[in-house]
N, C-alpha and C positions, 0 to 999 in steps of 0.2 A: 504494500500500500504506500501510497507518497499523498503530501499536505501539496495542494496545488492552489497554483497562484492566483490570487481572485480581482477578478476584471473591475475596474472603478468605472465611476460616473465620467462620462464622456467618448467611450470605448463601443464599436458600432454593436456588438456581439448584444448588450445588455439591450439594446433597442431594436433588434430583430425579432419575430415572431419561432419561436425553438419549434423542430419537427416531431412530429407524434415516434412513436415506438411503436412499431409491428409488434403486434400485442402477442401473440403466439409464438414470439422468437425472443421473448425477453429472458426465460430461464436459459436459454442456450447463446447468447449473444454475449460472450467473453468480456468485450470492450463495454457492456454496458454492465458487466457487474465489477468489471475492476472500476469503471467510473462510481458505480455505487459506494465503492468502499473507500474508494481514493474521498469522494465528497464527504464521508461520513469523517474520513477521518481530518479532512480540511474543515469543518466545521468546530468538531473538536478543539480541536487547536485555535481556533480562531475565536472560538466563546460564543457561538452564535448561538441564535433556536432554530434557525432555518436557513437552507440556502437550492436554491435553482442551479440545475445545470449549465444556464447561459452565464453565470455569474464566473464560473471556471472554463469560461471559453467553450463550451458543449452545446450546441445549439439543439440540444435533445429533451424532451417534454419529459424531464425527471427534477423532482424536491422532494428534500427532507422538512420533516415540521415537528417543532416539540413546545411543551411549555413546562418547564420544569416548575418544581414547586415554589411560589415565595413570587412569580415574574406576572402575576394576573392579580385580579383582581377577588383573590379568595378563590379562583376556579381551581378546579381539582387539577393536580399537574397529567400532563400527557407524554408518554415516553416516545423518545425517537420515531416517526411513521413514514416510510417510504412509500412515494406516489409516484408511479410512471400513466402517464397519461391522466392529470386527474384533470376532473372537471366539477365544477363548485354550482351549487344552487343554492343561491344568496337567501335569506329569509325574507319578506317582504318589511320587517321592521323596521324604524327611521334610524338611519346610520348612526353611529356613535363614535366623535374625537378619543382617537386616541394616540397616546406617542409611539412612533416607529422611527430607528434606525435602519442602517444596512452595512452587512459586510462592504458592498461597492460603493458606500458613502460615506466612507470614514468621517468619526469626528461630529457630525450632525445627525441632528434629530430633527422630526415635525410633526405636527398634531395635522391627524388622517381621518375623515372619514372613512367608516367600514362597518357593513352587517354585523351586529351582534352573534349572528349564529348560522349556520348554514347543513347543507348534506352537500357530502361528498362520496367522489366514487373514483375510480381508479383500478389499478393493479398493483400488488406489489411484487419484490423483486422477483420471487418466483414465476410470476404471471398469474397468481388464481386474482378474483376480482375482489376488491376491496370498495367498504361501503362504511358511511358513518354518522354522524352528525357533529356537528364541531360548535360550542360557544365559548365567550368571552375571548382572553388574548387566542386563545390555539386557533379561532375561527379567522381573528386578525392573523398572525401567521401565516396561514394557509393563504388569506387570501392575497399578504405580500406576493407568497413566493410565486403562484401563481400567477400575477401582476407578469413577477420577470420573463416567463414563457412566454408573455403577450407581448414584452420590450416594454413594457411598462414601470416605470419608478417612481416611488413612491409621492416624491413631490409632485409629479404629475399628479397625481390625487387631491392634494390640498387645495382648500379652499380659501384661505386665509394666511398667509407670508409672515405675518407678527408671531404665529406659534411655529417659526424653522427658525434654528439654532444652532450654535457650536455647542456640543457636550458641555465644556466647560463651564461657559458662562450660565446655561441651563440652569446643570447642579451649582451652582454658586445662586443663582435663585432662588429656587427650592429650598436651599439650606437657608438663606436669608427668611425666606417666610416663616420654615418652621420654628425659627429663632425666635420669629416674632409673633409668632401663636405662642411658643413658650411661656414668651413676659407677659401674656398678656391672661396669661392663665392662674 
């Protein structure tokens, strides 16, 4: 397995629409399980919850999505899930802000609309069909990574410029407020 290099903001790959996977050849398709495992283990390393195969230069309709515990909103965490080919049916509920980063946007954040909850369906790496329902951050997740399959990024999504950000300055906010809920408690 190898940690591979992850494509940033401005790079044509991330704004390409990635090619579907022959659904019936994906347990036998070598190169797409060593990218499986190469991704899993680039994300690792890189601290992510998610990441698209056009993000590693792949232009192949494959993400990983997790939510570990502690990174939502009280939602129950969700372990590592591999989707080749998925495809998302958004809830019809009114979208909900929320912050997102990206591997390929180092350093910033932005507040995103996104469905609270969705069904999803796909394959995983074996090829049998996978099916789900996803809410809170893991349904946001899913529907980033999914974004990048379409070449879509994230700030493309924003509605509103005042909530994107450098991390830094961010978290020197946040911490200033809670300072000042502190004193005031």
């Amino acid at each position: 397995m190898s940690i591979l290099k992850i494509a940033r903001m401005g790079h044509p790959v991330l704004l390409q629409p990635a090619q579907a996977v022959e659904a019936a050849a994906i347990a036998a398709d070598r190169s797409l399980q060593t990218l499986i495992d190469d991704m899993i283990e680039t994300l690792a390393d890189a601290g992510g919850v998610g990441l698209a195969a056009p993000q590693v230069y792949a232009g192949r309709r494959v993400i990983l999505a997790m939510a570990p515990a502690g990174r939502g909103d009280d939602d129950a965490p969700t372990p590592l899930t591999i989707l080749v080919n998925p495809e998302l049916e958004l809830a019809p509920d009114e979208p909900r802000l929320g912050w997102e980063g990206c591997l390929s946007i180092p350093g910033l954040r932005g507040a995103v609309p996104r469905a609270p909850s969705l069904r999803y369906h796909g394959f995983d790496r074996s090829g049998q069909a996978v099916e789900g329902v996803a809410e809170g951050f893991f349904a946001r997740v899913l529907q980033h990574e999914v974004d990048h399959l379409d070449g879509v990024l994230y700030p493309m999504r924003m509605a509103d410029f005042r909530y994107f950000g450098f991390d830094e300055e961010l978290n020197r906010l946040e911490a200033e407020a809670r300072a000042a809920e502190r004193n005031e408690a």
